[in-house]
C-alpha positions in Angstrom: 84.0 -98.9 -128.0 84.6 -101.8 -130.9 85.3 -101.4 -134.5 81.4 -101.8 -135.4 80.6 -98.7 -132.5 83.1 -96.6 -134.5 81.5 -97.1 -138.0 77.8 -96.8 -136.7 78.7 -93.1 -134.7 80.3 -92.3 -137.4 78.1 -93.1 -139.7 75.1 -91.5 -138.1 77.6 -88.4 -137.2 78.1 -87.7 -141.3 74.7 -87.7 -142.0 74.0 -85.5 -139.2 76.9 -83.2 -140.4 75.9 -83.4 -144.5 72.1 -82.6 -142.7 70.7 -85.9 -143.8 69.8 -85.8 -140.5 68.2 -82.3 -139.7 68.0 -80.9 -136.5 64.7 -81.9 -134.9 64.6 -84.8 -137.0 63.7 -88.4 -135.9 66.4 -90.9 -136.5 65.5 -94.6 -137.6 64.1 -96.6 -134.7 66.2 -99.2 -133.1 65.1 -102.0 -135.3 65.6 -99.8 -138.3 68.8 -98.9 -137.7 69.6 -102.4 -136.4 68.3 -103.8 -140.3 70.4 -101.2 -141.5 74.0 -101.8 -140.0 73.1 -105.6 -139.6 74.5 -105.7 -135.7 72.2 -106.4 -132.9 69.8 -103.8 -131.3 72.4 -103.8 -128.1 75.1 -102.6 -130.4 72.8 -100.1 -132.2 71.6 -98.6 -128.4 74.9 -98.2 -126.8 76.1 -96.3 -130.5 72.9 -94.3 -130.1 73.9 -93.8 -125.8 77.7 -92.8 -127.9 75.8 -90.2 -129.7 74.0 -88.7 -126.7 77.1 -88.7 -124.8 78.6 -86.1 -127.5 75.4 -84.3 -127.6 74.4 -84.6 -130.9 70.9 -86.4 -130.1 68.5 -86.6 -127.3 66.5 -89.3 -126.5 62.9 -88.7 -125.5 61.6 -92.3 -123.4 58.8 -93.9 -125.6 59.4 -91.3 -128.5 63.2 -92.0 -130.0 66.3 -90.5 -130.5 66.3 -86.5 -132.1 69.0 -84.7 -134.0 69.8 -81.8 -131.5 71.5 -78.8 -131.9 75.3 -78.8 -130.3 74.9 -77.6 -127.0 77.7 -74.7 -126.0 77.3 -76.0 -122.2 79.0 -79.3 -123.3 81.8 -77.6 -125.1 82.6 -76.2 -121.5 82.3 -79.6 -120.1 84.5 -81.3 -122.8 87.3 -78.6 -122.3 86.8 -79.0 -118.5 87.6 -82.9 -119.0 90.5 -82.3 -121.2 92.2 -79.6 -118.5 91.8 -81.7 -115.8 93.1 -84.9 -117.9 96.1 -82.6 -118.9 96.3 -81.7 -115.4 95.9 -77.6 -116.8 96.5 -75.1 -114.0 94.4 -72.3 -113.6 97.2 -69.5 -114.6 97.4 -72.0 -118.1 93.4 -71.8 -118.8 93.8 -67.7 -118.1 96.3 -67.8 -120.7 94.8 -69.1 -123.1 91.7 -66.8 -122.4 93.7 -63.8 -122.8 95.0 -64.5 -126.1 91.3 -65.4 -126.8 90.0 -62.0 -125.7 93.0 -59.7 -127.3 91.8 -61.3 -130.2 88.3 -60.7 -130.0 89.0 -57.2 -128.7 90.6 -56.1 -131.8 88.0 -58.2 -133.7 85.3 -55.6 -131.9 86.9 -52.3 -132.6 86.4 -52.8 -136.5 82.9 -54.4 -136.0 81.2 -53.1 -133.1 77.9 -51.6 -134.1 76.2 -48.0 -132.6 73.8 -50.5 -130.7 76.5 -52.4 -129.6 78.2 -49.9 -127.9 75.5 -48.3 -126.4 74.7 -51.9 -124.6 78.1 -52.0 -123.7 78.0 -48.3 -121.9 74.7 -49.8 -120.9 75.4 -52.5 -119.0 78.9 -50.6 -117.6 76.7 -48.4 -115.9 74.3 -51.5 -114.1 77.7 -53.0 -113.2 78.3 -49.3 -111.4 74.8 -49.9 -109.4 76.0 -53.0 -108.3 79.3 -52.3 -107.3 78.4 -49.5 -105.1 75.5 -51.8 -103.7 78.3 -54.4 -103.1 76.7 -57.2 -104.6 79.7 -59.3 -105.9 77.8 -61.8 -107.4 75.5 -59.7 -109.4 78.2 -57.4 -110.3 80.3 -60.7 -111.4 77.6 -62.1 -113.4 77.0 -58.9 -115.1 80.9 -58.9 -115.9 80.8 -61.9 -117.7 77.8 -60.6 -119.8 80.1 -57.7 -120.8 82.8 -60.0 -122.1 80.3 -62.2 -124.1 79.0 -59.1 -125.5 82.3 -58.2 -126.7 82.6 -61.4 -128.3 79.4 -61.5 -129.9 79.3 -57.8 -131.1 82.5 -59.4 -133.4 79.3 -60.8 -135.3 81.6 -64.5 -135.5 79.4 -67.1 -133.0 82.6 -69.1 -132.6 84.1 -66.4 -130.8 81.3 -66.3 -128.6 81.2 -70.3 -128.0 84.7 -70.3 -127.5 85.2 -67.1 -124.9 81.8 -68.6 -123.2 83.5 -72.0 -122.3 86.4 -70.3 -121.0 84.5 -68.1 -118.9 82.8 -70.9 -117.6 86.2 -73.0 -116.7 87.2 -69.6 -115.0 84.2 -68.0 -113.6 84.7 -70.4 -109.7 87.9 -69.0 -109.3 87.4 -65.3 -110.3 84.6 -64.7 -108.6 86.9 -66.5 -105.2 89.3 -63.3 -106.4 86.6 -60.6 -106.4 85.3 -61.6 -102.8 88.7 -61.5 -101.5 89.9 -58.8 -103.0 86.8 -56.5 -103.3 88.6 -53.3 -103.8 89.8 -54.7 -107.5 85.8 -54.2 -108.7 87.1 -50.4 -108.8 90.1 -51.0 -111.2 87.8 -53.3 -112.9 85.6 -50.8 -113.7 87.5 -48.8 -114.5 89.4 -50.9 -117.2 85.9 -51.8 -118.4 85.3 -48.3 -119.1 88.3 -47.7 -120.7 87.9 -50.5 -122.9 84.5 -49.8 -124.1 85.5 -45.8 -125.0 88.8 -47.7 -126.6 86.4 -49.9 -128.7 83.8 -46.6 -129.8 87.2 -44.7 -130.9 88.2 -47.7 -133.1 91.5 -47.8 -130.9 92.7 -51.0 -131.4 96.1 -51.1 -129.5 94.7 -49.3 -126.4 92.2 -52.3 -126.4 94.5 -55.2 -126.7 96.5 -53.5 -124.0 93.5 -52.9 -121.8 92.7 -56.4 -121.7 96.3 -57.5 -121.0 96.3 -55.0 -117.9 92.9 -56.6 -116.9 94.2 -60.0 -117.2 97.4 -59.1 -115.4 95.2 -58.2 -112.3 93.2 -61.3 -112.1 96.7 -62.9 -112.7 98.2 -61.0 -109.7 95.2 -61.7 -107.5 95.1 -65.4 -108.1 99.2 -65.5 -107.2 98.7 -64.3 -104.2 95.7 -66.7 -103.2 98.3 -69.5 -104.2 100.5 -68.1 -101.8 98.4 -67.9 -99.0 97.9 -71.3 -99.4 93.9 -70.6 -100.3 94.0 -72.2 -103.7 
């Protein structure tokens, strides 16, 4: 991308971010924008195909370009691109996850509402139904609704965003580890448990700990796939 790329992304980019551009809004047609920046409608489409790219716009055939709201799946896809460039290991991303989680753990003891709780115990016990019923992939979905829930009842989004892309750079592998190593769902379930009674008593060290112990077994378990040669 040349020097006259950089200034027109950037350009559009500020006025997106200072809402000159509102979400929904139109942005100036080709020719408009083409007056505007005084480069040629080729320069002006590939800066608008830039902005797309970074999902700030969509384009709509026939119709234009549209300020969009940021879309969390492309976080996930941009951090995916920037592990694999960096060549990030599995065991690195879990790390970083962790420290994510013990965070937003302690975040949810001080902020967790009554009604957050009660979806917590809530959605505990449908993870129960499913475990018995053996269905993994329920049960593992359900498990990553439990860990978004913690993040969002910290009432910060960004927590949520953030522990959402991690969970989708993760989510291949772990659910690999529950189908090998079904009998984990129990100790699982029963750190998940543990956990949520840990969050309703406000007990903010037992949490962090429970999610190190939880993360320690998904640790374990991956370890041993490596060394079977199945990862």
């Amino acid at each position: 991308m040349n020097l006259l790329h950089t200034e027109i992304v950037s350009d559009i980019k500020q006025k997106i971010d200072n809402e000159e551009f509102k979400v929904g809004e139109k942005l100036p047609s080709e020719r408009e924008l083409s007056t505007k920046y005084n480069v040629s409608r080729n320069v002006v489409r590939e800066s608008i195909g830039v902005l797309r790219e970074n999902g700030m716009i969509t384009v709509h055939a026939g119709k234009g370009a549209y300020v969009t709201k940021p879309d969390p799946d492309m976080i996930a896809d941009i951090l995916e691109r920037v592990m694999k460039n960096y060549d990030a290991s599995i065991e690195e991303i879990l790390e970083v996850r962790e420290e994510l989680e013990k965070i937003i753990v302690k975040k949810v003891v001080r902020a967790a509402k009554k009604e957050d709780i009660e979806y917590m115990y809530d959605l505990y016990q449908q993870m129960e139904f499913k475990r018995k019923k053996m269905d993994i992939e329920t049960f593992t979905k359900l498990d990553e609704d439990l860990h978004k829930l913690f993040a969002k009842s910290t009432n910060n989004p960004i927590y949520l965003l953030l522990l959402s892309s991690f969970i989708d750079l993760t989510q291949k592998i772990l659910f690999k580890t529950t189908v090998m190593f079904p009998e984990s769902i129990v100790e699982a379930q029963n750190q998940h448990i543990a956990l949520i009674k840990a969050i309703e008593n406000r007990d903010e060290e037992l949490a962090e700990n429970l999610i190190v112990t939880h993360m320690q077994v998904i640790r374990d378990e991956i370890k041993e796939l490596r060394g079977k040669g199945l990862i």
